[in-house]
N, C-alpha and C positions, 0 to 999 in steps of 0.2 A: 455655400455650404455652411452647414450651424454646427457653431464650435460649441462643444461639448465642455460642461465642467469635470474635474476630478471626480467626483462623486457619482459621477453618472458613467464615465470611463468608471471606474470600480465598481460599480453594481453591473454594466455591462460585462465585465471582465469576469466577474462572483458567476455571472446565469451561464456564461460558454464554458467557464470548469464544473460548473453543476452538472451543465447537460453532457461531459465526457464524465462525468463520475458516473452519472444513472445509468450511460450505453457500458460503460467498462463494466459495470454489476450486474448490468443486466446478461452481459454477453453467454452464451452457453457454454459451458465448459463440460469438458468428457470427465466422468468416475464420479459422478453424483457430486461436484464439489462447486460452493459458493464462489465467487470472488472474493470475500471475507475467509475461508476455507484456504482458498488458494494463499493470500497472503501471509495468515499462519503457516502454513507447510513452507512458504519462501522464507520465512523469517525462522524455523525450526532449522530447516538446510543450512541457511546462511548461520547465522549464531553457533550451531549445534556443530554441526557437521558432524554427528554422531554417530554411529550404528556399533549396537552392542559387539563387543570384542574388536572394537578398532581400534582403540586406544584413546583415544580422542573424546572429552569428556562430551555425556548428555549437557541440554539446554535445558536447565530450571523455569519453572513453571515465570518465575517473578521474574527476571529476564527476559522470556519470551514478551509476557504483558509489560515491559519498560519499552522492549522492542517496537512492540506495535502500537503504542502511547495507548495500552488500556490499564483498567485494572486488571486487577489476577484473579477477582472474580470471572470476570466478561474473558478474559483469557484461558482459562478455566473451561467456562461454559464450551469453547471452540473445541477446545482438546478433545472435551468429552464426545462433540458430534464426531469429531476425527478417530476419535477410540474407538467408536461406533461403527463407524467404515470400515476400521482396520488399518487404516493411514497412518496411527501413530501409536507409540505405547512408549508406557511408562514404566521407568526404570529407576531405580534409588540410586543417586547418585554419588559418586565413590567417596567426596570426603566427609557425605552424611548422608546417612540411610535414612534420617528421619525429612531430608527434603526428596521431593519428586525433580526427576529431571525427564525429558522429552526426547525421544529420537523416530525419526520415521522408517517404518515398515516397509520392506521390499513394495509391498502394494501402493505404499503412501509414495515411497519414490517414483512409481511408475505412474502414479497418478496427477502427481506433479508435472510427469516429465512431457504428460499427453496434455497438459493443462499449458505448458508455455509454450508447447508448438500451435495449440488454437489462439493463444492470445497474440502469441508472433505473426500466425496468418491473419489474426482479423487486421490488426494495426498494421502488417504488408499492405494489406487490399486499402486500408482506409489512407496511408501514406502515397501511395502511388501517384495520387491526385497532385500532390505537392512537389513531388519531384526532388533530387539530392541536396540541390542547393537549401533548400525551404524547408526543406525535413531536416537538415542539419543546424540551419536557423532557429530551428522552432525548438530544436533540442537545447542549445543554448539558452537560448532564453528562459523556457520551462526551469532551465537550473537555475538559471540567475534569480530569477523569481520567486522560486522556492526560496533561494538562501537568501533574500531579500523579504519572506513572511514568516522564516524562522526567526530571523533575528527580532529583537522586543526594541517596541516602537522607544521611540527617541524619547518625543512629548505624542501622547494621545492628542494636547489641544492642536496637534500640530496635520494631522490627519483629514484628507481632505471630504473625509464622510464629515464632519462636523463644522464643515464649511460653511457659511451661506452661499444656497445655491445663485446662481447667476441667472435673470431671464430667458425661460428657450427665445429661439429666434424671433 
């Protein structure tokens, strides 16, 4: 068997999370909504958890975009397709009227709420294959991983993309 450098484990690693990011975006979702769509409405819920006369403050535009690591531009832009749908509206927010705050719409809840029972079925059906043990492994890891490409590299020179690679076999 030919052992593989670091560098080539990591670009193999980069192309299998590429190709779940493309199938998760591409996946079809019910209410006319993107996967970029759906994530703002998760991140308005989650942050916000607002609905006018709850009590419970709207989600500011600049929040949402820290939320989702964009700008408030690109943040922005989401809203507006979601104001469009009817998914979300915009409310002045109680300790300033002059900022915009975010909450979702009876329709935007329900469209959410059709949106995580098809993502929960697709990832049932695509899970099944692996079975408790392996699915519960892979959940692990997927986290440790993450918090291991959130934290900022130690040394860059230290990185095994900037290795010299090793001869294939």
């Amino acid at each position: 068997m030919c052992e593989q450098t670091g560098g080539e484990q990591a670009m193999r690693l980069f192309v299998a999370f590429d190709r779940m990011r493309r199938a998760l975006r591409a996946m079809p979702l019910p209410g006319n909504l993107s996967a970029a769509q759906m994530c703002t409405l998760l991140a308005i819920e989650h942050g916000g958890r607002a609905q006018p006369g709850s009590g419970a403050p709207a989600m500011p535009v600049t929040q949402l975009a820290h939320a989702l690591s964009q700008s408030p531009p690109s943040a922005s832009q989401h809203v507006r397709a979601l104001e469009a749908l009817g998914y979300v509206r915009r409310v002045g927010a109680a300790h300033d009227r002059r900022v915009s705050a975010l909450c979702l719409t009876p329709a935007g809840s329900a469209a959410l709420s059709g949106a995580k029972e098809a993502v929960a079925a697709r990832l049932d059906a695509a899970i099944s294959a692996l079975g408790p043990a392996d699915t519960e492994l892979l959940i692990a890891l997927a986290g440790r991983f993450a918090a291991g490409l959130e934290e900022p590299p130690a040394h860059p020179a230290h990185s095994t993309l900037n290795k010299e690679p090793k001869p294939l076999c």
